[in-house]
C-alpha positions in Angstrom: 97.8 97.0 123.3 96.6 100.1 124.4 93.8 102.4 124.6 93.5 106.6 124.7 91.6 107.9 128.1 89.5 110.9 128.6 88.1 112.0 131.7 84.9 114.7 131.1 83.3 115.7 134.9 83.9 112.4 136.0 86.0 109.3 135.2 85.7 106.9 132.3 87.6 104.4 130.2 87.7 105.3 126.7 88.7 106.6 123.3 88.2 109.1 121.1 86.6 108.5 117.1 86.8 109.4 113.6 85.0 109.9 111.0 81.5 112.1 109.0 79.4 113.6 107.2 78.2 116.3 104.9 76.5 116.7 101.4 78.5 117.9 98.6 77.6 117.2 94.3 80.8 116.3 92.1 79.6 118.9 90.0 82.1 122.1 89.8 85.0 120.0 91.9 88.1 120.9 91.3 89.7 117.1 90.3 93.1 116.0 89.0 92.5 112.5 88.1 93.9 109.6 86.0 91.7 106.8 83.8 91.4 105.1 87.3 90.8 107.2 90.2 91.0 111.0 90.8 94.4 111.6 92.5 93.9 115.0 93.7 91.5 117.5 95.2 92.2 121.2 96.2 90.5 122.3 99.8 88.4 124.9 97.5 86.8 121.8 97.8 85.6 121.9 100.7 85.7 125.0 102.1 83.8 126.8 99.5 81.0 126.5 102.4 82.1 128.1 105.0 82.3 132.4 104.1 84.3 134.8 102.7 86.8 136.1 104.7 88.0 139.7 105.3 90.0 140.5 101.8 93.3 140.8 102.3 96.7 141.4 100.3 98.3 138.2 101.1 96.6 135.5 98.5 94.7 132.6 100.6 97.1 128.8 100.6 95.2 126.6 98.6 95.8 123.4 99.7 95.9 120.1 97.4 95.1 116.8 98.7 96.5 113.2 98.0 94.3 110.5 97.4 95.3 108.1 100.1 92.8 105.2 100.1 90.9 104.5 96.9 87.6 103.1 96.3 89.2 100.5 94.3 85.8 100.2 92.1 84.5 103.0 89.7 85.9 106.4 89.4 84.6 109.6 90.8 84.0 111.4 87.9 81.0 108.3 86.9 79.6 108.9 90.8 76.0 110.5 91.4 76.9 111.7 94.9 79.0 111.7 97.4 79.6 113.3 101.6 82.1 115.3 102.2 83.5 115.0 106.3 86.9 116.7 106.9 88.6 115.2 110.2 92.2 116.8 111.9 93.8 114.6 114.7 96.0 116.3 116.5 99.1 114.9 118.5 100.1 117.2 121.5 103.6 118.1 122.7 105.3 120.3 124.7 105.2 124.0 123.8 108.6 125.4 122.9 109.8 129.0 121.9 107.9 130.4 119.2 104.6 128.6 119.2 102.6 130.9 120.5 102.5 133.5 117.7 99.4 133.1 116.2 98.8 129.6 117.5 96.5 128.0 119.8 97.8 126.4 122.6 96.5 123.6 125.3 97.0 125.0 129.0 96.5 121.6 131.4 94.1 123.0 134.6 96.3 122.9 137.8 99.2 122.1 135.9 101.7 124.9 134.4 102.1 122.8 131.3 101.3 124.7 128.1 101.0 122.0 125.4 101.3 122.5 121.4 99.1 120.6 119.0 100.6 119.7 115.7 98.4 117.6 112.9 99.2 114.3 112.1 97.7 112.2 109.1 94.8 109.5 109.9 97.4 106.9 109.1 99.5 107.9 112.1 100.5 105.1 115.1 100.0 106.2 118.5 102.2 105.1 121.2 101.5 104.9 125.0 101.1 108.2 126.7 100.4 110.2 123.6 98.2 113.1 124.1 95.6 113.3 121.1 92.5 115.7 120.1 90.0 115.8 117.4 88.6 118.2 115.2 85.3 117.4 112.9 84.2 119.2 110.4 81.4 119.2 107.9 80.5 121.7 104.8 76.8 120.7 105.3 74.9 120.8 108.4 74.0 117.5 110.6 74.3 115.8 114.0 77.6 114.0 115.0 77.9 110.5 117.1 81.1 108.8 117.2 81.4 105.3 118.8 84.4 103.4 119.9 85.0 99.7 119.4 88.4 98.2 120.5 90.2 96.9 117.4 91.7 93.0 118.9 95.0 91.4 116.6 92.6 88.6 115.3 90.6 91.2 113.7 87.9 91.3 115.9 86.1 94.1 117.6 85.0 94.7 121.5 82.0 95.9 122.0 80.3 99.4 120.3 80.2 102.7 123.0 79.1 106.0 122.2 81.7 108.2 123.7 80.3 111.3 121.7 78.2 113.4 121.9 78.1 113.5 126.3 75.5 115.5 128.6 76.1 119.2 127.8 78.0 118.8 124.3 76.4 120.3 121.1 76.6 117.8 118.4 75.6 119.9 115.7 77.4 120.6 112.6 77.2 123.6 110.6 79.9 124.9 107.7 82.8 126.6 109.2 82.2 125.3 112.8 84.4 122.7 114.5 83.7 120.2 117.0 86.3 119.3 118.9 86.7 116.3 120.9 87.3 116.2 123.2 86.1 120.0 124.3 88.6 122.7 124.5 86.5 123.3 128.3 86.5 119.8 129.2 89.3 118.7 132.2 91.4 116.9 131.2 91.0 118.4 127.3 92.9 115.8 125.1 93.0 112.1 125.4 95.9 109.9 126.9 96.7 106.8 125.2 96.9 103.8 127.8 97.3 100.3 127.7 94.4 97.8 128.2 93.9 94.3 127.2 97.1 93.1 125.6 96.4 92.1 122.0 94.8 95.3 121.3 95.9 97.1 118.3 93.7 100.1 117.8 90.1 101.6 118.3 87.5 101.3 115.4 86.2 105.0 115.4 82.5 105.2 113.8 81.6 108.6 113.2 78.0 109.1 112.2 76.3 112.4 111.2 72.5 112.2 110.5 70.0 115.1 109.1 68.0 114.9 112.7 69.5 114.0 115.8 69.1 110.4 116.9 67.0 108.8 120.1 69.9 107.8 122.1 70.9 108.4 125.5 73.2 110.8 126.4 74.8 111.0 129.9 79.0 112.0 131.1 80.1 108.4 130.8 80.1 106.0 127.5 76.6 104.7 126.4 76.6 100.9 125.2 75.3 100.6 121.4 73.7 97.5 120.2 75.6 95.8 117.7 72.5 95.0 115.6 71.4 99.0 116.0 75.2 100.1 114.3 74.8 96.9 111.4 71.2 98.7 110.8 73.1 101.9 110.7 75.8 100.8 108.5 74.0 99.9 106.3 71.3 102.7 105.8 74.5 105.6 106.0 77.8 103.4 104.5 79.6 103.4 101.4 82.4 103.2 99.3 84.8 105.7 100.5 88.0 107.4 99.4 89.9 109.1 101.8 92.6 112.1 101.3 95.5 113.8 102.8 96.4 116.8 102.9 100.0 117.5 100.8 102.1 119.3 103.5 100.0 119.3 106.4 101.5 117.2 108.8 103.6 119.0 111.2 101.6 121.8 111.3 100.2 124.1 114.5 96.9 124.6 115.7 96.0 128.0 114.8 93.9 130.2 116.7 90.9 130.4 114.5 90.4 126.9 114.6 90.4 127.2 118.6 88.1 130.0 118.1 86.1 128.1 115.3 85.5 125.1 118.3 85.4 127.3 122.0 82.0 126.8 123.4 81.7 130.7 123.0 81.7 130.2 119.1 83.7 133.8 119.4 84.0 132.8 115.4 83.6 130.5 112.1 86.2 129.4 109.9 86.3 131.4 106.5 87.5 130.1 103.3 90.9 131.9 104.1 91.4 130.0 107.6 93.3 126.0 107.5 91.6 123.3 105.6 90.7 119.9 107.7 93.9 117.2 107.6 91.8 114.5 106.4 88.8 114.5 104.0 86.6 111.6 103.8 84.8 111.2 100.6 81.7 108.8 101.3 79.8 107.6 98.3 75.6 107.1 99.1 72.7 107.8 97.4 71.4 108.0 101.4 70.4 111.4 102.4 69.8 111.3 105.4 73.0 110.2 107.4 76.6 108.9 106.5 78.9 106.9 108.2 82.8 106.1 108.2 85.0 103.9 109.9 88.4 104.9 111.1 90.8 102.5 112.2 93.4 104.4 114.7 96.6 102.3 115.3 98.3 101.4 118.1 102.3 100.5 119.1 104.3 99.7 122.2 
């Protein structure tokens, strides 16, 4: 039905992605759970990678999580080991009076637009000529690829692109560091939903983050994948996964240090006092030396 566009130095046809890595052990989690499933998880969490931040009088917001997809199969608290990727998708808007205290804002090149980006859960539907941006995060360090498959209404799947990383983007991953996508320097700097083929209902998003950085080609435009290269991959890096949301967050502004945290100037790294990812994807392998997620984004007239 429709299908988000991003032009990066020269023009191309495609999405954007969802979905990664990092290694974190069950042991010490914080975990409100129930003779099922763990409901709950605080962003301590998470964040406990990235540093200490400056002390300060006002008490950092910890942030609790909702278990929103369950592995339907055996409870956390009996897993060996699980990846931790935290993912924020952001849907842009115009800028109105008093978001830019202490808020990062989108300024459109040749254009006197100022945009605002608020968060929006994974589960969100995206209509035509939404403007969207990603930010990845991971409390471990890696390498992240993302590829693109259109999602058809008969369940089927077009054909697998790697739309990230592009010539000139760093794909590494290190605690406290966002990668956003597309790239706060790139023209245009967010993507545009669009229609394409009509019975299109969404983009598969694979997001892949692997210990050393893989032999693919890398160039300004989308790179074709083999579909028996990303079966291999899925299964050496999948596995059950639960995902969570986070309680409260939709709605909320990009700040500042999270634009700092992705600029190509790295001016800064998140701290364990700065905003917890949106999403956290909790991918269960015994694999360590990648992980990969799906993420299904939906689409609507």
């Amino acid at each position: 039905m429709m299908k988000l566009t991003f032009v990066c130095r020269c023009s191309w046809m495609m999405f954007l992605s969802l979905a990664l890595l990092s290694v974190s052990s069950p042991k010490g989690q914080t975990v409100s759970q129930t003779q099922d499933h763990p409901r709950k998880i605080v962003s301590d969490d998470f964040v406990k990678a990235r540093k200490e931040g400056a002390k300060s009088r006002v008490a950092k917001r910890r942030r609790t999580y909702r278990l929103a997809q369950p592995t339907g199969a055996t409870p956390l608290s009996a897993r060996a080991n699980f990846k931790q990727l935290g993912i924020t998708i952001w849907r842009l808007r115009p800028s109105r009076n008093g978001d830019s205290e202490r808020r990062g804002l989108i300024r459109e090149k040749n254009s006197a637009t100022v945009l605002t980006a608020e968060r929006v859960e994974s589960e969100a539907t995206f209509h035509e000529g939404d403007y969207v941006r990603l930010s990845v995060e991971s409390p471990h360090g890696g390498y992240l690829y993302v590829i693109d498959r259109d999602l058809l209404a008969d369940g089927t799947t077009g054909e697998p692109m790697l739309i990230f990383p592009w010539s000139e983007a760093d794909n590494k991953l290190t605690p406290g560091r966002l990668i956003d996508i597309p790239g706060q320097e790139d023209d245009p700097n967010h993507f545009t939903a669009r229609p394409t083929v009509p019975n299109q209902v969404g983009e598969l998003l694979t997001f892949i983050v692997t210990t050393t950085p893989l032999d693919l080609a890398v160039t300004d435009k989308p790179v074709r994948v083999a579909s028996t290269q990303l079966i291999d991959w899925e299964k050496a890096w999948g596995g059950a996964v639960e995902r969570y949301e986070m309680v409260g967050g939709a709605g909320e502004l990009w700040t500042r240090e999270e634009q700092q945290a992705a600029a190509k100037k790295r001016s800064r790294q998140l701290t364990r006092n700065d905003p917890a990812p949106q999403t956290i994807y909790r991918v269960f392998t015994s694999n360590n030396k990648g992980l990969l997620v799906n993420l299904n984004l939906k689409y609507r007239k």
